[in-house]
C-alpha positions as CSV (number, residue, x, y, z in Angstrom):
1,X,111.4,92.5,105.9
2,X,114.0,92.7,108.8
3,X,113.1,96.2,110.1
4,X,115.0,97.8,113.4
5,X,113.0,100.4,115.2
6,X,114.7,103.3,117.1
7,X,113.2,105.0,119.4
8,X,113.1,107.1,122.7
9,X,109.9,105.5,123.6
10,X,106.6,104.0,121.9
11,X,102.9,104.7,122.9
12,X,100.0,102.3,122.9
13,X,99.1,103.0,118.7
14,X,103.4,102.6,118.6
15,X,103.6,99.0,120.1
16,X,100.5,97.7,118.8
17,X,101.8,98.6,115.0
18,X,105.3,96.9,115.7
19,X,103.4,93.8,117.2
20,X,101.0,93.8,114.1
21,X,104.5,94.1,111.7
22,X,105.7,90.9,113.6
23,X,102.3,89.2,112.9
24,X,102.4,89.4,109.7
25,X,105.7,87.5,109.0
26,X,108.2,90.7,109.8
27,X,111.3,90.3,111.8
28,X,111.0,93.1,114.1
29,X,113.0,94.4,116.9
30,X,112.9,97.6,118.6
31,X,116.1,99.6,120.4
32,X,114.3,101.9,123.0
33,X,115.8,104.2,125.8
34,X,116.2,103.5,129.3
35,X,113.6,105.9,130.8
36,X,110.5,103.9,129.0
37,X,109.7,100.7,129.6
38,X,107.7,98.1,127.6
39,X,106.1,96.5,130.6
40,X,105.7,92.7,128.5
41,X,104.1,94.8,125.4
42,X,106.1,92.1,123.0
43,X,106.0,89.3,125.2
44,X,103.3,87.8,123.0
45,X,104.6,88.1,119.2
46,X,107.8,87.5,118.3
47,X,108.6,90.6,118.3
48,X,112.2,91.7,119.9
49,X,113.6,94.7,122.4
50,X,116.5,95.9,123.8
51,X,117.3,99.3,125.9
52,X,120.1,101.6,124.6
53,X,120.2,105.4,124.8
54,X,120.4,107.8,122.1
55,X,121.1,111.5,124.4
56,X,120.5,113.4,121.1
57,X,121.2,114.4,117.7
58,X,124.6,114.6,117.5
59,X,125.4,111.5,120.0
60,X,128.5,110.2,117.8
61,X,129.2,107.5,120.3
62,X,125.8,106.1,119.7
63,X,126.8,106.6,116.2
64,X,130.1,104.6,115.9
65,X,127.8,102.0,117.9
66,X,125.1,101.0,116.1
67,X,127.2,101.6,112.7
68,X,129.3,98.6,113.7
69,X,126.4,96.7,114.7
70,X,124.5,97.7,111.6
71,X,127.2,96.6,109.5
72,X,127.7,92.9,110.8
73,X,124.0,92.4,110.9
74,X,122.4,95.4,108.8
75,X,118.6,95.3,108.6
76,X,116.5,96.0,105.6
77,X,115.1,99.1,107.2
78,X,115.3,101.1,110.4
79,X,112.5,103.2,111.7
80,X,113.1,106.1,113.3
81,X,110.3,107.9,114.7
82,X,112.3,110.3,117.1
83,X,114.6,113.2,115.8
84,X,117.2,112.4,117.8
85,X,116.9,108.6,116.8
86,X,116.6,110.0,113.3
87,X,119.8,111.8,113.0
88,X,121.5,109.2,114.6
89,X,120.2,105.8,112.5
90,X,121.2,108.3,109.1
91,X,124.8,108.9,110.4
92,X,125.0,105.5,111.3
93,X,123.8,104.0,108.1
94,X,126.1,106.4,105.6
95,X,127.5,103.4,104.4
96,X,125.5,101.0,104.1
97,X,122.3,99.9,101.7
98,X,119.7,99.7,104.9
99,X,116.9,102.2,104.2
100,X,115.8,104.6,106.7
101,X,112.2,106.0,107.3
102,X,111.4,108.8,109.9
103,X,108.3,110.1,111.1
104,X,106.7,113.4,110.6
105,X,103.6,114.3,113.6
106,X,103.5,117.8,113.3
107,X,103.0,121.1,110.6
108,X,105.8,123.4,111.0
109,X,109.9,124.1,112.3
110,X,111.5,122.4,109.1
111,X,113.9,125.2,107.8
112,X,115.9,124.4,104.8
113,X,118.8,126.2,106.7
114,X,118.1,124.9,110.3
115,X,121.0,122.1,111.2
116,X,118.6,120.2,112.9
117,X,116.3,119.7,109.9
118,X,119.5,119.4,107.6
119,X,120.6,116.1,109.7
120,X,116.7,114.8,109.8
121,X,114.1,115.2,107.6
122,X,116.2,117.5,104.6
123,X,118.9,114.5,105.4
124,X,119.5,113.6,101.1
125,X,119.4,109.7,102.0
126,X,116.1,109.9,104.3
127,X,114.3,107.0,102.7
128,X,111.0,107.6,103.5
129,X,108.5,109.5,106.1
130,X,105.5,108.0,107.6
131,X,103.0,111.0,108.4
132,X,101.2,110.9,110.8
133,X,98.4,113.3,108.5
134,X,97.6,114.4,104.9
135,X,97.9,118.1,106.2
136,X,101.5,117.1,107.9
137,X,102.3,115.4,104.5
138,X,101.5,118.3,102.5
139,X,103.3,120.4,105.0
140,X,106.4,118.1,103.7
141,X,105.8,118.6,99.8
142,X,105.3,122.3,100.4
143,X,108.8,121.8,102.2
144,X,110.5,120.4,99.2
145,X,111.4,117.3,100.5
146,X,112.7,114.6,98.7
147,X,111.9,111.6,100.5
148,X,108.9,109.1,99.9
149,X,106.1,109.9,102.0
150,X,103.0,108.1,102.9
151,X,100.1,109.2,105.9
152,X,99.4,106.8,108.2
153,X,96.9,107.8,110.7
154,X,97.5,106.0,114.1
155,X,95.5,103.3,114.6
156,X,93.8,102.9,118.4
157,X,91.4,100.7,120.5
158,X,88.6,102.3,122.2
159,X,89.1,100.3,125.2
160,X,92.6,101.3,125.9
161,X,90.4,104.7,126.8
162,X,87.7,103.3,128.9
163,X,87.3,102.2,132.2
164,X,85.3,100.3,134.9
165,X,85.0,103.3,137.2
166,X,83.2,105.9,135.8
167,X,84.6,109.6,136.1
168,X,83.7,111.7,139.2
169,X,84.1,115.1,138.1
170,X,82.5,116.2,141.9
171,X,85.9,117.7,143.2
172,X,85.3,120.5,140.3
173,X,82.1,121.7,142.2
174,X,80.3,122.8,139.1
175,X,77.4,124.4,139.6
176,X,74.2,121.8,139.1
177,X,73.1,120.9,135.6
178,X,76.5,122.6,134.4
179,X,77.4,121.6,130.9
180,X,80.9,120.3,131.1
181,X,83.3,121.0,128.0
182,X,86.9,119.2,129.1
183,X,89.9,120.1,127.7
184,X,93.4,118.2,128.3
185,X,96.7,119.4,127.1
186,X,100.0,121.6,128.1
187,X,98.4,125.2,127.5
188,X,101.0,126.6,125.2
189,X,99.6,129.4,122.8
190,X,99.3,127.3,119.4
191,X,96.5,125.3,121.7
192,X,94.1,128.7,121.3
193,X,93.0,127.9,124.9
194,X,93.1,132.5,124.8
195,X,90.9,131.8,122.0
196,X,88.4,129.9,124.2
197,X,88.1,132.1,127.0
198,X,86.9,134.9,124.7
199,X,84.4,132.6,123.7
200,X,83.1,131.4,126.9
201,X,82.5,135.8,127.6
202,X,80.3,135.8,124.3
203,X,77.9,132.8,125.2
204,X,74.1,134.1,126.3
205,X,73.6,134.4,129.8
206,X,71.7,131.5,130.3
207,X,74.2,129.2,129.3
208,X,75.4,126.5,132.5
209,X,78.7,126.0,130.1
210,X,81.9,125.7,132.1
211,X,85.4,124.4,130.9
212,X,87.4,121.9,132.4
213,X,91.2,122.8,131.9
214,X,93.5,119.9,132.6
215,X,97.0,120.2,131.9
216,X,100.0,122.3,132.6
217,X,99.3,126.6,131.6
218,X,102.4,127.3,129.4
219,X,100.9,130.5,127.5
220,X,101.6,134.0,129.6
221,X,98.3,135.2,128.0
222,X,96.1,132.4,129.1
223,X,97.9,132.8,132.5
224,X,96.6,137.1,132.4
225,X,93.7,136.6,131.0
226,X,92.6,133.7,134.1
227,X,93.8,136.3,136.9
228,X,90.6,138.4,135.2
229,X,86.9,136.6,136.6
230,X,85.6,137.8,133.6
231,X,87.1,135.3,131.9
232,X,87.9,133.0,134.6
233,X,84.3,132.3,136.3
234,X,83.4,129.7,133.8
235,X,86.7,127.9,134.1
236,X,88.4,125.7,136.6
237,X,91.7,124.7,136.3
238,X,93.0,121.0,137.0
239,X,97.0,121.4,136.4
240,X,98.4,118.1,135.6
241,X,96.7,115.1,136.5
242,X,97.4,111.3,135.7
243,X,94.0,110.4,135.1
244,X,93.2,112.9,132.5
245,X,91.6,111.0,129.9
246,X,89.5,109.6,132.4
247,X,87.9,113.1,133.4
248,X,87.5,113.7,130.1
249,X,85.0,110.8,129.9
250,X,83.2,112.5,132.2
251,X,82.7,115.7,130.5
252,X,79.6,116.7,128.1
253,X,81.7,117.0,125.1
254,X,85.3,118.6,124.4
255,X,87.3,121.4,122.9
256,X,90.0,122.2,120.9
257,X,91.0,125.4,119.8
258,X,93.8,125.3,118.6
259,X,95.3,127.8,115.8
260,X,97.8,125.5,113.8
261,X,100.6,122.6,113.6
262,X,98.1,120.1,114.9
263,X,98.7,116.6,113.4
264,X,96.7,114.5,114.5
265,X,95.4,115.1,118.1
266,X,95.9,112.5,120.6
267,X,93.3,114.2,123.3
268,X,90.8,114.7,120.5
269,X,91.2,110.8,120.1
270,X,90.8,109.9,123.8
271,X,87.5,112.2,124.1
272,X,86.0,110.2,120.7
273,X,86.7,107.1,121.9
274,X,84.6,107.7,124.8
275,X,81.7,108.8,123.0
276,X,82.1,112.8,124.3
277,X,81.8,114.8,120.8
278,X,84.5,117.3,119.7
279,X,84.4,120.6,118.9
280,X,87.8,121.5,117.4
281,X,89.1,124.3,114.6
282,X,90.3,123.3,111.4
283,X,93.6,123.6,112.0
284,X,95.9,121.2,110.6
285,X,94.8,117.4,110.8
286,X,91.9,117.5,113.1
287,X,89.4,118.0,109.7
288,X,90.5,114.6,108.9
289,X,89.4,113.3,112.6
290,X,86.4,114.8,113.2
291,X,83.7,114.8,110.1
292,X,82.5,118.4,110.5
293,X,78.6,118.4,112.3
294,X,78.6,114.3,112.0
295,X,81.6,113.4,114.5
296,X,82.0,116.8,116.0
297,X,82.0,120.2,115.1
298,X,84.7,121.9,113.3
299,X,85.2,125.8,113.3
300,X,87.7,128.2,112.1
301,X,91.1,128.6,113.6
302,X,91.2,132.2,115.6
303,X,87.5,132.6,115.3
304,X,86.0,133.4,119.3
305,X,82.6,134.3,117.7
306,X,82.3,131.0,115.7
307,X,83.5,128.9,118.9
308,X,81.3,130.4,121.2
309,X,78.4,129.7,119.0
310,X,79.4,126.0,118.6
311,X,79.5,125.4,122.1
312,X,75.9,126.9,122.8
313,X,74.7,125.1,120.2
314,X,76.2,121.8,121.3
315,X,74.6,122.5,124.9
316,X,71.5,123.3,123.8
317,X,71.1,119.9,121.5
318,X,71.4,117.4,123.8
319,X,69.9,114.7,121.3
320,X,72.6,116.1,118.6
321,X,75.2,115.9,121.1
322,X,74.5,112.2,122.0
323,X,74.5,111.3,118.2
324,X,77.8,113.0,117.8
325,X,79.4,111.1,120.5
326,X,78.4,107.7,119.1
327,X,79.4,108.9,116.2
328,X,82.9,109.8,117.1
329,X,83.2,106.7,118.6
330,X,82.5,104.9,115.8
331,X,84.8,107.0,113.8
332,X,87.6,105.7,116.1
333,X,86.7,102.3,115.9
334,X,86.0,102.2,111.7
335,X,88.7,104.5,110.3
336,X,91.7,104.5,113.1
337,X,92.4,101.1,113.4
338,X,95.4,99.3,113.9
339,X,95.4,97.1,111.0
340,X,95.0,100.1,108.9
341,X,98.4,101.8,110.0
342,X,100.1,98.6,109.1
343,X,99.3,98.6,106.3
344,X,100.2,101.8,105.3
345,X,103.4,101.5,107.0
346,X,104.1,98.4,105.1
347,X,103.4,99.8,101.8
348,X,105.9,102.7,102.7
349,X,108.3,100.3,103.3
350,X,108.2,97.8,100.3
351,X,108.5,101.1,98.6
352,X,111.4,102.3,100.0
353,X,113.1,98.8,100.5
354,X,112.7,97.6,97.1
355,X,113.9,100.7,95.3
């Protein structure tokens, strides 16, 4: 297949796919904006790139662009894994026979009324949609949408998330033997992180629990709640930092709370590829990461009680806690591969390509 990717921007699991695409016989090349760069990630497959910016949805001189490129050299398929790039590769395509396929990452904000939705995913000649979950993809049959759709989980490499220098979480100043529970994420409220800290006030008093919050507080309850020590004194806040999968790796295990619209977490991924064992809720398609009290623990959505009780009981286990760490990691390695996105990709696209 000759298949044109366009996008804002691609992350590691991105690239690697396109690379593996190119591998397997496929004439790929990907249009990306100007404010990512692909640092030589197709330098070794045949795989081509070029930079031009799509500002957003409605970006008709894009458009009248890429329609006249499309139409003295149309490709078999374009990928679109941006909503901006989506509405844009649909306008651009309206009259021609070259497929499009978008990507769905998230449960949620598809209204059957919203223009937005109506120029992406509702869009009557969306080909297909690669989801990124089975609970995003029934999200999108609940939805009533026409288009093919097919999950494919990301695939990742465990070594993307390790390093040589092991984490030094000793700027924290936890107290000795503290059992560290990292978190990593902008704190907006789906994330639950309100959820947590009336867990951590439930745990027994002998518990040496304390949270590691990395990542930007975007909740005005979270932000109340840590101006109160009862809440705050098992917490320490790290803001943003660049190296926060690397901390993680340095925690005991990690948490995520969150109450819904979760595809398929990305920090959940990072934490399990470093052997650290995840407690999350079961909340849209972390059940399908973590195998409930073999890879990590997984708890009801909203529940403090239920929380609080998984994290005592991951502290107190600290042969159970090792097990689910190696286990997570070998979760990562055996089920979220590369090769396995591919080929669910590919079969989406044969699909929708020889219709």
């Amino acid at each position: 297949m000759k298949i044109t990717v366009l996008a804002r921007a691609c992350d590691l699991s991105e690239v690697a796919a396109y690379c593996d695409f190119a591998r397997r016989g496929h004439l790929v090349h990907v249009i990306y904006n100007s404010g990512w760069q692909p640092d030589g990630a197709f330098d070794d497959v045949s795989v081509t790139s070029e930079v031009f910016d799509v500002k957003h949805r409605f970006d008709f001189s894009a458009v009248r662009s890429l329609s006249a490129r499309f139409r003295k050299d149309p490709p078999d398929l374009i990928y679109a894994p941006n909503n901006r790039t989506l509405a844009v590769a649909l306008m651009a395509t309206r009259s021609l026979a070259t497929k499009v396929v978008g990507y769905r990452g998230t449960v949620g904000h598809i209204r059957h009324y919203d223009p937005a939705s109506l120029v992406t995913y509702l869009h009557p000649r969306l080909a297909g949609i690669v989801c990124l979950s089975k609970a995003v993809e029934e999200y999108l049959v609940n939805m009533r949408i026409k288009a093919k759709m097919l999950t494919a989980y990301k695939g990742f490499d465990v070594e993307w998330y390790k390093s040589d220098i092991a984490a030094d979480l000793s700027e924290f100043e936890f107290p000795e033997n503290a059992f560290i529970i990292g978190f990593t994420g902008n704190i907006r409220p789906v994330k639950g992180i309100d959820m947590l800290l009336k867990a951590l006030v439930q745990l027994p008093s002998n518990s040496k629990i304390r949270v590691l919050l990395v990542g930007e507080v975007r909740c005005k309850r979270v932000k109340r709640m840590l101006r109160n020590p009862i809440y705050s004194a098992r917490v320490h806040l790290a803001g943003f930092r660049s190296d926060a999968c690397q901390l993680m790796g340095g925690c005991n295990a990690f948490v995520m709370p969150s109450i819904n619209r979760e595809g398929l977490c990305r920090a959940v991924v990072e934490a399990m590829a470093q052997s650290v064992p995840p407690i999350v809720s079961d909340a849209g398609g972390m059940p399908e990461l973590v195998e409930a009290s073999v890879s990590g623990v997984v708890v009801p959505p909203s529940d403090p009680e239920a929380l609080s009780k998984a994290l005592y009981d991951m502290e107190q286990d600290a042969d159970g806690c090792r097990r689910m760490g190696e286990a997570a990691e070998l979760r990562i390695k055996k089920h979220f591969t590369i090769a396995r996105t591919t080929d669910c990709m590919e079969e989406l696209f044969r699909s929708v390509v020889d219709e």
